[in-house]
C-alpha angles and dihedrals in degrees: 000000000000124000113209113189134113122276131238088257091060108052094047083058096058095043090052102053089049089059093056097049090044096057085041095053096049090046095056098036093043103198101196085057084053096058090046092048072053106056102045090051084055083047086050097049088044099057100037082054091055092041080051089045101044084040090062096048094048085065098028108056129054113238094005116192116201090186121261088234138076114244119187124200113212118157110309101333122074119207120221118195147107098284107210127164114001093348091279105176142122114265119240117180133241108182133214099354102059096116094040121126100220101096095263097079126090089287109057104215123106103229090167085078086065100118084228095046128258112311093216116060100207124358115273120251124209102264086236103035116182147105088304103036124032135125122262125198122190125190137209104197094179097065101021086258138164159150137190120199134186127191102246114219109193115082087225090073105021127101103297093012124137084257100034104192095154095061097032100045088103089246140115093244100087087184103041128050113238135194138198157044101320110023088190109064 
């Protein structure tokens, strides 16, 4: 009687050689680059939806305020001061309604006033949000300006990246993107 079957040999070959490819295949793909790649293109949908957002209201709504401060949204506390510089300020909470449309959330423009209703139905937060990376919207009420920024992670899309987006966004901020009417406030 004859016994077919792989030997030990064999499959430690083959075991071998999966490993290989296995550890090659997450080296070149780096996953955790691709979360990040993830992440920013989620950063880049949620403010282009608030620049398309604020930008309807603006037309929309008669006498339209978008707020004279700069109101950060990290976590849940939302941070109001003049934000100068690289959104240096001290954190107070708000509780529950930070991300409401109403004009009391992180963003201070009522887009609930929009004739068709608000287009958002509750305010983005950075998909990391957190300390390091959080949104940051900043108002000019004088000339219905405005500009929303948010801090990128992957190196495809940072200051100096394949992609660059931070740099080359057309604002003042070399190591944030920024979107609006009005990238130096």
């Amino acid at each position: 009687m004859k016994k077919t079957g792989f030997t030990l040999v064999e499959l430690l070959i083959v075991i071998g050689i999966l490993a290989i490819l296995t550890a090659a295949v997450v080296v070149i793909l780096n996953p955790a680059e691709l979360l990040r790649q993830a992440r920013d293109s989620q950063r880049f949908s949620d403010l282009d939806s608030v620049k398309n957002a604020i930008s309807l209201y603006l037309v929309d709504v008669t006498d339209p305020s978008v707020g004279s401060s700069c109101y950060m949204y990290t976590g849940a506390t939302t941070t109001t001061t003049n934000c100068g510089g690289l959104f240096t300020a001290s954190y107070s909470a708000t509780g529950s309604t930070t991300r409401v449309t109403d004009g009391t959330g992180w963003i201070p423009v009522n887009f609930d006033a929009i004739s068709g209703g608000s287009p958002l139905s509750v305010l983005p937060i950075d998909p990391s949000h957190g300390t390091t990376y959080f949104y940051a919207y900043a108002g000019g009420s004088t000339a219905l300006t405005f500009e929303i920024n948010a801090f990128l992670e992957s190196t495809k899309y940072i200051n100096g990246g394949g992609s660059d987006k931070e740099s080359t966004d057309g604002g003042d901020e070399a190591q944030a993107y920024e979107a609006g009417t009005d990238l130096t406030l």
